[in-house]
N, C-alpha and C positions, 0 to 999 in steps of 0.2 A: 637611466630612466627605467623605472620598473612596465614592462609593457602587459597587461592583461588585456587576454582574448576571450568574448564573452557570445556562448555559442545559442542561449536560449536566451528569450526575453524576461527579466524579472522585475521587482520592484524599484523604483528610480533612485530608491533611499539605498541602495547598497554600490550603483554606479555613483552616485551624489556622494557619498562617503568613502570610495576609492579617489575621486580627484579630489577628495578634503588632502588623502595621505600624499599626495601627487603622485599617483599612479598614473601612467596613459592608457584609456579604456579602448578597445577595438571592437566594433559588434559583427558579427557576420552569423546571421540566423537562417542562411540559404545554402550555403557551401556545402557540396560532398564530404564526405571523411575523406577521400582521396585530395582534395582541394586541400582539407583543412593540414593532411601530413605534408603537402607541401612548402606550409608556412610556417607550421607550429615551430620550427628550433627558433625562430625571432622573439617567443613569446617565456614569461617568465611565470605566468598563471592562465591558468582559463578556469570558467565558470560556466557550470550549465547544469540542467535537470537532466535529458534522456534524450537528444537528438541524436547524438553521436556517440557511439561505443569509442571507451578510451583501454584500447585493447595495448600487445606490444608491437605491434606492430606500428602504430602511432608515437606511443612513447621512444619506441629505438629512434624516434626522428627529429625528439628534444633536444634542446642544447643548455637550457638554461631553467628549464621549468623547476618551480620552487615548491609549485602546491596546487590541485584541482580539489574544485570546490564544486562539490554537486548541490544546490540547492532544491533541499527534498530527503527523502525517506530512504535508504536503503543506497549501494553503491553496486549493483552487480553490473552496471555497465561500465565498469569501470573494472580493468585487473587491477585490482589494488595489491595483492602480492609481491607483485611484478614491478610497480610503482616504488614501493619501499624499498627494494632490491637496488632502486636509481636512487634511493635519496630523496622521492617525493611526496610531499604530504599531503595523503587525501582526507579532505572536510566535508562531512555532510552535518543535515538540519534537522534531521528527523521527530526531535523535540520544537520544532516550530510547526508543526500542522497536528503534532499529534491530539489536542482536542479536539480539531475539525473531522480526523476520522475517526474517535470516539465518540462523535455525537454523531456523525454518522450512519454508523454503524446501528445504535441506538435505534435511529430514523427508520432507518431499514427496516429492521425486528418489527417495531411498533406496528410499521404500516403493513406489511406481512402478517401482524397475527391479526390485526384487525379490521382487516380487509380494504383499505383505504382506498387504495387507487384500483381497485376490483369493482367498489362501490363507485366511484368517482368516477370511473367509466360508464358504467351503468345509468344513472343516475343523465351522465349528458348525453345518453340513448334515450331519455322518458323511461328507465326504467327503475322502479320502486322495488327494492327487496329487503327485507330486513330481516327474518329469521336465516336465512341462505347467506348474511353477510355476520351471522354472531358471530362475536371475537374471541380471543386465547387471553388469559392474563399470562403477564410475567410471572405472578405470586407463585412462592413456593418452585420453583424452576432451577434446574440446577443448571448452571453455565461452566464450559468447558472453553478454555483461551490459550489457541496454544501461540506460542510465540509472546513472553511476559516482559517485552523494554516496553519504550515510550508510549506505544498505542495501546497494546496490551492493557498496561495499568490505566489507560483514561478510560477505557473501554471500560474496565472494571469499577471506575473510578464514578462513573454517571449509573451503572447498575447496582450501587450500593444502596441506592433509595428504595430498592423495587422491591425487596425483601425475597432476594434469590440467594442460590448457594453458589458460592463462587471457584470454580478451581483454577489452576494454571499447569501450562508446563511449557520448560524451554531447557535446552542445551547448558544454560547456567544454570549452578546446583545455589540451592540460596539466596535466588530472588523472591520470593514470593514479600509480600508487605500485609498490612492489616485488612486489605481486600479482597485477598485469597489466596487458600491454599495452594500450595504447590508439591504435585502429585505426577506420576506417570502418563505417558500417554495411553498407556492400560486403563489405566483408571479412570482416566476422562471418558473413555470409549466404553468401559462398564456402567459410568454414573450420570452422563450427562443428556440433559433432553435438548439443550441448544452446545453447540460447536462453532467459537470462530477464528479464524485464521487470523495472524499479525506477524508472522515472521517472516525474514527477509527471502529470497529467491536464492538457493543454494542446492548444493547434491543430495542431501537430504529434505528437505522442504518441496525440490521438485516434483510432483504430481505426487505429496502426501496423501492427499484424498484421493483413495483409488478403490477397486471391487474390495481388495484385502481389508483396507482400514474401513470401509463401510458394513462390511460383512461381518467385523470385530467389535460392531458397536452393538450394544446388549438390547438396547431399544430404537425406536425410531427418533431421529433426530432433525431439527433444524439446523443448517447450516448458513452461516455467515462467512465472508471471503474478501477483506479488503484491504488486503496485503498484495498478492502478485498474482495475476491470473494462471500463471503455471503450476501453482501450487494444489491444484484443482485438476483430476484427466475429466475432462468435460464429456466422454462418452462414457465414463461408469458413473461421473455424477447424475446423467442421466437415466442411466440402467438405476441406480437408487430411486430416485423421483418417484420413473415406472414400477419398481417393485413395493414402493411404500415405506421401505430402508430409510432414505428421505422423506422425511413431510413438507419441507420448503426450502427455499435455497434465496439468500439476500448476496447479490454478486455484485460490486461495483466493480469488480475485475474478472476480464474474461482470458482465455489459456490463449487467443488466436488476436490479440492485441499487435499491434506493431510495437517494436522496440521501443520508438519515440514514446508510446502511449495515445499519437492523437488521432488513430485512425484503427481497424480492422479489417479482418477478413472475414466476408458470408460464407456461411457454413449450413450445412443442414442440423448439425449439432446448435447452431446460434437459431436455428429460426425453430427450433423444438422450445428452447430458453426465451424465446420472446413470446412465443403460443399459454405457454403454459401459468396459467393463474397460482399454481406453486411458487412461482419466482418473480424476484425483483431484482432489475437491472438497471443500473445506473453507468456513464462512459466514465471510470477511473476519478473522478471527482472525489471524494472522501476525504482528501486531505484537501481541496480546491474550492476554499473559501478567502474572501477580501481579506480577512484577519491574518489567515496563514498567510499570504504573498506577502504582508509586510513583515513578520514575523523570520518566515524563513528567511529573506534578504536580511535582515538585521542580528541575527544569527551568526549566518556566514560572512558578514562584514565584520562582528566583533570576532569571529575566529579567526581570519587575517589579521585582522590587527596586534591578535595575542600572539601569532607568529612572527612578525614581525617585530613587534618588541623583545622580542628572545636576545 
């Protein structure tokens, strides 16, 4: 009996399609990571988004594990190195939310340059303002994206309409597609009036946005963030803000998130971000729409399944 242990809650259609293959599913969405290394050598998969780090210290307690399957975007809570070294295959879904945070993302911009929820506050004050709330167009804007897989190109992919210049840049040499150039991270930082993050959480990605790379950017810049909050030092994105370096900042991820994603820490850095009419903040949601939950799970379902037929 193949036994999967399934650490986060997901869509029913990927548990409904494990007992199609007769797998035995096990849920435990409460358990310590100390709990769960106590049980895990019984299990031959788990599945999860972000509760629990699958470090090696977890893994050295495997016995039988075949595959972790993260459902979602990105694997850094996971050694995956470390994982391969055992023989086990880790899956993620990354292409199953990525139009939810390419329109997203979009969402953000929009309502940032044109004052939406600034106004929409105002407005359920009785207060009337309309020259104090003129808008920014897209037109003629050049966009800089760094990090160019799955979100990247949707990002790029709903900005085609808007009659912007598009660039990109990522650690793969020859990705770029018919929606944009693919250029240096110089160059983005010479040429672009908006900046948005999509790459994964890594030693290089970790607090990319800092005094240096703001300091590098030739003009002032908007910024977008909906890849990982760490990617971001939230106390020189704030020193930009203050100095004008920054003109806005659309953050669905913040650096002092909990690992899980579903909670934070108050900060005086966090309550300067919620003050300020330069920015829009949303809880980690960008990829967390109805479409993607069914998505992601039917994703990660056909990718066991394609292991298992090996």
């Amino acid at each position: 009996m193949i036994k999967i242990l399934h650490l986060d809650e997901n869509h029913n259609v990927l548990k409904n399609g494990l007992d199609e293959m007769g797998f035995k599913n096990f849920f435990d969405y409460k358990s310590s990571k100390i709990e769960i290394e106590q049980k895990i050598a019984e299990f031959d998969g788990i599945v999860l988004r972000s509760r629990i780090k699958i470090d090696k210290n977890l893994l050295d307690r495997t016995k039988n594990l075949k595959f972790i399957a993260r459902v979602g975007s990105g694997i850094e809570n996971i050694d995956s190195d470390y994982a391969k070294k055992k023989g086990i295959v880790v899956l993620s879904a990354g292409e199953g939310n990525s139009n939810a945070v390419g329109e997203h993302a979009l969402s953000m911009l929009l309502s940032l340059f044109n004052n939406i929820i600034k106004s929409n506050n105002e407005i359920n004050t009785n207060i009337w303002k309309r020259e104090e709330n003129r808008g920014i167009e897209l037109n003629y804007k050049t966009v800089g994206i760094i990090g160019y897989g799955k979100t990247g190109k949707s990002f790029a992919k709903k900005l085609a309409g808007f009659n912007v210049k598009l660039l990109c840049s990522d650690i793969i040499e020859n990705i770029a597609d018919d929606y944009a150039e693919q250029v240096s991270i110089d160059e983005i930082q010479s040429r672009c009036d908006i900046i948005s993050l999509h790459t994964d959480l890594n030693k290089l990605s970790k607090h990319l946005v800092n005094t240096k790379f703001i300091d590098n950017c030739k003009k002032p810049f908007y910024l977008i963030n909906t890849s990982r909050g760490q990617c971001v030092k939230t106390s020189d994105l704030i020193l930009g803000i203050k100095t004008g370096k920054i003109l806005g900042a659309c953050l669905d991820v913040i650096e002092n998130e909990s690992n899980s994603f579903e909670n934070f820490k108050q900060d005086s850095y966090l309550d300067f971000l919620k003050k300020s009419e330069k920015v829009i903040l949303t809880p980690h949601i960008a990829g967390w729409t109805f479409e993607s939950k069914l998505k992601l799970s039917q994703i990660i379902l056909k990718k066991i399944k394609d292991l298992y037929s090996k």
